[in-house]
Structure formats: structure tokens, C-alpha cells
C-alpha positions as CSV (number, residue, x, y, z in Angstrom):
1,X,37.5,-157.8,-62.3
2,X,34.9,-156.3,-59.8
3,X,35.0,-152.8,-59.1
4,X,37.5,-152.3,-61.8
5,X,37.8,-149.2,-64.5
6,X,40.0,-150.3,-67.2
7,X,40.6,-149.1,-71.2
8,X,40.0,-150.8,-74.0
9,X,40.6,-150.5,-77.5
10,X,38.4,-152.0,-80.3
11,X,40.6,-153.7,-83.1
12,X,39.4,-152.0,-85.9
13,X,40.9,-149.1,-84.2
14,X,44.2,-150.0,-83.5
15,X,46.0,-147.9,-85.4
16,X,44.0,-145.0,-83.4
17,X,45.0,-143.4,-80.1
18,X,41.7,-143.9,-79.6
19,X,40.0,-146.1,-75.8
20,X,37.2,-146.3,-74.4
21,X,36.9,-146.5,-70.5
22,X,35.2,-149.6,-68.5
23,X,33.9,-150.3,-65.3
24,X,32.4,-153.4,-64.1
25,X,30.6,-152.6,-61.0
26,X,31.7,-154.3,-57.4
27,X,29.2,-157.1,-57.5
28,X,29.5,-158.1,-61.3
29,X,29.7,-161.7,-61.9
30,X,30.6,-164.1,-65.1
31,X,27.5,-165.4,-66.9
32,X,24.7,-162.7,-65.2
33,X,23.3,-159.8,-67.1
34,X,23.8,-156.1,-66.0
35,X,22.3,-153.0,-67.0
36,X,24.9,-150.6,-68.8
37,X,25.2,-146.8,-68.1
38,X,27.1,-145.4,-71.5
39,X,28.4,-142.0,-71.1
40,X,30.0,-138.9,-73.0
41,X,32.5,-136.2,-71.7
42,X,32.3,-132.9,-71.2
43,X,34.8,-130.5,-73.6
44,X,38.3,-130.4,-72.3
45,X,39.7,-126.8,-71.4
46,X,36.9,-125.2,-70.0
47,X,37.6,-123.2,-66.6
48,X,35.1,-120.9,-64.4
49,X,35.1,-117.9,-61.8
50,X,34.1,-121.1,-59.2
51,X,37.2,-122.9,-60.2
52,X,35.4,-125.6,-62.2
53,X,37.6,-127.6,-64.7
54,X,36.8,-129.8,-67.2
55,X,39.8,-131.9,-69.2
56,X,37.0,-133.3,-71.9
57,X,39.1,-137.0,-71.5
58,X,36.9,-140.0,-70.6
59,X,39.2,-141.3,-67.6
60,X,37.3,-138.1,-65.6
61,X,33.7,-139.0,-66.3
62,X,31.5,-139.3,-63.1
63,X,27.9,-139.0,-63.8
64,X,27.7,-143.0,-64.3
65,X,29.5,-143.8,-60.9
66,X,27.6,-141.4,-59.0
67,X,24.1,-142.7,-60.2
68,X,24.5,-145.7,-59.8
69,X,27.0,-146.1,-56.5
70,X,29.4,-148.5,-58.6
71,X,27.4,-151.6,-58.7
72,X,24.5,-153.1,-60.5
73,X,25.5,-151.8,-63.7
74,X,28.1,-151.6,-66.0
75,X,29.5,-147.9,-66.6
76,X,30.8,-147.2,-70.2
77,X,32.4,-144.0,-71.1
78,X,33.0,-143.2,-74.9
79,X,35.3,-141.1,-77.0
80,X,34.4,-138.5,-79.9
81,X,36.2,-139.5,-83.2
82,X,38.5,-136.8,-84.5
83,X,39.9,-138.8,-87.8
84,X,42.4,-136.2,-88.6
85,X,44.5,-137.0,-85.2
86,X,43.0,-140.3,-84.9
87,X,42.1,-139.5,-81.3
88,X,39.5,-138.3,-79.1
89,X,38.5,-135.4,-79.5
90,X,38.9,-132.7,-76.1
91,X,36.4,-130.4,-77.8
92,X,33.3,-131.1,-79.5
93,X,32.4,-133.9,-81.4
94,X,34.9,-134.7,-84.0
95,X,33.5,-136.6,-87.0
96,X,29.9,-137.0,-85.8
97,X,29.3,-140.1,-88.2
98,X,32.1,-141.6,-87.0
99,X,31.4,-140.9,-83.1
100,X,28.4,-142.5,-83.6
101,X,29.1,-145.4,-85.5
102,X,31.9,-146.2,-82.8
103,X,28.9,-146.0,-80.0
104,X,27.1,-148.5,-82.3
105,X,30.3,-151.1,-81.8
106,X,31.0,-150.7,-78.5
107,X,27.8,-150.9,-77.2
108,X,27.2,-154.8,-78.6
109,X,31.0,-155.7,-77.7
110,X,30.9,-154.6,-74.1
111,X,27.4,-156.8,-73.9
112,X,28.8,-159.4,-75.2
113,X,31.7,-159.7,-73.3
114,X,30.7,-158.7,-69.8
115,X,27.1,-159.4,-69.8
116,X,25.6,-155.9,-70.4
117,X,21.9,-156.1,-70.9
118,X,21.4,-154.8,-74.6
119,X,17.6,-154.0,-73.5
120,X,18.6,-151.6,-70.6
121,X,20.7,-149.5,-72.1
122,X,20.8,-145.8,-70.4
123,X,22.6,-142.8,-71.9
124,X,23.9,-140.0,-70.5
125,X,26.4,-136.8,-70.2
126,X,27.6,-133.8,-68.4
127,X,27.9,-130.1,-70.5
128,X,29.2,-131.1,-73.9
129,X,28.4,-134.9,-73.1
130,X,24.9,-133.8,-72.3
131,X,24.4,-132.2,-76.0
132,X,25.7,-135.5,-77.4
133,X,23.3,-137.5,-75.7
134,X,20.8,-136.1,-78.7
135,X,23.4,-134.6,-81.3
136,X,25.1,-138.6,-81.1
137,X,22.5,-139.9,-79.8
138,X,19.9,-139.7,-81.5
139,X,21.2,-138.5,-84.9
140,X,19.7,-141.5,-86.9
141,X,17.2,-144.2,-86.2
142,X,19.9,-146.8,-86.0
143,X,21.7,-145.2,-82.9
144,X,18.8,-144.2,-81.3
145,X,17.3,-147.4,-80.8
146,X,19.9,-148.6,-78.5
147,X,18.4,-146.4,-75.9
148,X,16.4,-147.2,-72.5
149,X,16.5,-143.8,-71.4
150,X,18.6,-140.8,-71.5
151,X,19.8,-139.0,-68.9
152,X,21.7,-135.2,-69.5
153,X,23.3,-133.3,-67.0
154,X,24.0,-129.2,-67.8
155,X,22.8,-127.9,-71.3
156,X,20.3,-130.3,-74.0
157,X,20.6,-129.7,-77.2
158,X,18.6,-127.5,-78.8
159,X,17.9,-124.9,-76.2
160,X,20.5,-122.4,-77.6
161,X,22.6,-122.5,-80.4
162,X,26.5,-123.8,-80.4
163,X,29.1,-124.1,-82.2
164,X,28.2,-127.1,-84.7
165,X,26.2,-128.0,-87.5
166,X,22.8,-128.2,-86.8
167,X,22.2,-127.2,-83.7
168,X,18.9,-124.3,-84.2
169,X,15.9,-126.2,-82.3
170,X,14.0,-127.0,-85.4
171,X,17.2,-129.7,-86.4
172,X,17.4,-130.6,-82.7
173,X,13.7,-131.0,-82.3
174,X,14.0,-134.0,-85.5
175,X,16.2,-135.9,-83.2
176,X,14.9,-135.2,-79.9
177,X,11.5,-137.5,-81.9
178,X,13.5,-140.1,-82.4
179,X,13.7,-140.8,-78.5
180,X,10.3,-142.1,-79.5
181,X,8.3,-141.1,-76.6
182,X,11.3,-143.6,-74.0
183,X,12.1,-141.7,-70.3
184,X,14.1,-138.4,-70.4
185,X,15.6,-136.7,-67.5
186,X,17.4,-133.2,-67.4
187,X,19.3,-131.5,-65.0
188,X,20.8,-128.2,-64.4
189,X,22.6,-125.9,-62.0
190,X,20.7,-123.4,-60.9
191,X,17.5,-122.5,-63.6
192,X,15.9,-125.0,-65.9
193,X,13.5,-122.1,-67.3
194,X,15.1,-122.6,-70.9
195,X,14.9,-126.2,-70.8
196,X,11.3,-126.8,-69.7
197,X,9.8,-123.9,-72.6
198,X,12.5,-126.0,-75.3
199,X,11.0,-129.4,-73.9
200,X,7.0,-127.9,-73.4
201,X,7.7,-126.4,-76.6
202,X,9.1,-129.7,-78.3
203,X,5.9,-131.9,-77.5
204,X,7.6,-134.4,-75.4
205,X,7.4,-135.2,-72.0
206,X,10.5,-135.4,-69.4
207,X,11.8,-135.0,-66.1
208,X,13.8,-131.6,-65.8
209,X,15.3,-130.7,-62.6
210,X,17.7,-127.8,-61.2
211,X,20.5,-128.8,-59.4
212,X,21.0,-126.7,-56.7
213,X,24.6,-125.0,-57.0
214,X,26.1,-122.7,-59.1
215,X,28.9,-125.1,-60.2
216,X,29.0,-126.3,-63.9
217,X,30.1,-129.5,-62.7
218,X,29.4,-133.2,-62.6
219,X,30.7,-134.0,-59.1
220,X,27.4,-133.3,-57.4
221,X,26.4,-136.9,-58.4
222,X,29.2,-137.6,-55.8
223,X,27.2,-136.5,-52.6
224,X,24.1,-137.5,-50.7
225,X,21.5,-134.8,-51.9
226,X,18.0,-135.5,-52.4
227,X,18.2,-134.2,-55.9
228,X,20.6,-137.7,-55.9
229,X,18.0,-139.8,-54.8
230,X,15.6,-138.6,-57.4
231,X,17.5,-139.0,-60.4
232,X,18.3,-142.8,-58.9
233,X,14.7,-143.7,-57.9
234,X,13.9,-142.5,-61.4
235,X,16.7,-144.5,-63.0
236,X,15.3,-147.6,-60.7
237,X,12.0,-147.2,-62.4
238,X,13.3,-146.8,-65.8
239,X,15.5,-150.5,-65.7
């Protein structure tokens, strides 16, 4: 229905605890074609001196509602693969391969069934959820075609090092090319110095702005700032 967020499990899955999360905005309609916002988590367990929290589960996404008010698109939120529980994984990425071949299923399903545009698809993430937007994103041709745009929120990969394979900026620079030149747009609380000499540095052009509280949250997407506004103008343009 309308303004519903809902699970859903894909069949070839169901032996997995393993959902995805769906919301079909308050004006969607049977037969027309949407735009679809597909977002990763953030790692589960984290906790600051500001009180932040993060519980890495895709029920407590937020960047996808905020941007886009909860209509005109449909909001997405996807799991990462761990096949040794076969669950979602709370922190990091799991099975990468397998994270992102479950991104390349959903993605067609959801269209299919609800009327997702397959040509406007925007990705996007908060903190762990923001490296994935490249790390899953765009770690082969095949995944990184689906793409519009991408939009990360707190951290891109590449800019420091973490724990996981390949993530120096040479190996993240191979597939930050793969975005192919398409609109990027990168926030962060407080400084973006790192960012904009990775990005400068990585030969590609994008939109990087600070966010302007200390938080490492995704909740400011939640209030009327003009740093807001921006990031939806932009994501206006880009659809």
C-alpha cells in the first residue's frame, strides 16, 4: 500500500534470515513508474561521546526517507550477506560477492513488481552504508551499471583505510571509475578536507558537502536545513 514499509524476502533466500526493507511512497499508484532510492546500513554497535547509536539493521535506515519526503520514489534498503549465519550482517560487509549479487536481484524484482524505474536508480548510505555505496557498488561493471547516481553520507571509500580487503585508495580509486563519469554527492559532519583531496586527487568530479553537526548520524536528513534542500534540488536534477 501507500506510505507503507514492509519486508520482503526473495525465494531463493528462504532458507535465510535474510529481508530486505520496502517502502512505497504515499502517492505510489499501480501501473506508474517511480524512481527508486536503494540504500545500505550503517554497522550495528557503534556508540559516541554525543550519544549516537547505530544498530547496523535495515528497519533503521533514514537517509532515503529524508531525501526524498516519502513520496515520489520508492525507498529500498538492502542487507549485507553473511553466509555463515545466513543473515545480515550488523558489521561490515559479509560475503561481498554475495552482497552484491543480492543487490543485482532485488533491484529488477522490486521494479517489476511496484513499478520502479530501472533507469533512475539512485544509491546511497550512511557510515558503513556510505563505503558500500563503492566497495558494493561499484565492485564490478555489472553492479555498477544499475546506477543513476550515488549519494554517501559520512566516510567514501578510499579516503582512509578500514578494516577490509581492499580498501588502500589505489583499489578504491578502480571502482570509484566505474561510476563512469554519472553524478556523485558526498556529505559529512563537520570537515570534508579528506574527501575533496581523495576525490581532486581521484580525477572525478562530485558534489562534497559538510554537514554541519558534530553527530555521526543520519537523522539530519530528518529536519529542514538548507544543506537538506541541496542535496534534494541536486537529487531533482539528477532524476
Amino acid at each position: 500500500m501507500a506510505g507503507r514499509r514492509f519486508r520482503m524476502k526473495l525465494s531463493e533466500y528462504s532458507s535465510w534470515d535474510l529481508a530486505h526493507v520496502v517502502y512505497l511512497p504515499s502517492d505510489w499508484k499501480p501501473g506508474r513508474k517511480y524512481p527508486v532510492l536503494v540504500e545500505y546500513p550503517s554497522n550495528g554497535g557503534y556508540r559516541n561521546k554525543y550519544g549516537d547509536t547505530t544498530t547496523g539493521r535495515v528497519e533503521d535506515c533514514k537517509l532515503g526517507y529524508g531525501v526524498s519526503g516519502g513520496h515520489g520514489f520508492i525507498w529500498v534498503c538492502l542487507p549485507f550477506l553473511d553466509p555463515d549465519t545466513k543473515s545480515h550482517a550488523l558489521k561490515w560487509f559479509g560475503d561481498a560477492q554475495a552482497t552484491s549479487a543480492y543487490c543485482r536481484a532485488v533491484i529488477p524484482f522490486v521494479c517489476r513488481e511496484f513499478g520502479g524505474d530501472l533507469d533512475k536508480i539512485v544509491l546511497c548510505g550512511f557510515s558503513r552504508g556510505a563505503l558500500a555505496c563503492s566497495y558494493i557498488g561499484l565492485r564490478d561493471s555489472e553492479t555498477a551499471r544499475l546506477w543513476k547516481a550515488i549519494f554517501a553520507h559520512s566516510h567514501f571509500d578510499g579516503v582512509r583505510a578500514w578494516p577490509y580487503p581492499e580498501s588502500d585508495a589505489d583499489s578504491a580509486r578502480k571502482r570509484l571509475q566505474r561510476l563512469a563519469g554519472r553524478p556523485l554527492y558526498i556529505t559529512h559532519e563537520q570537515s570534508t578536507v579528506d574527501i575533496q583531496k581523495y576525490i581532486s586527487e581521484s580525477g572525478v568530479v562530485a558534489t562534497v558537502r559538510a554537514i554541519p553537526y558534530v553527530n555521526h548520524s543520519d537523522q539530519w536528513v530528518l529536519k529542514d536545513i538548507p544543506e537538506r534542500a541541496h542535496l534534494r534540488a541536486w537529487l531533482s536534477r539528477v532524476i
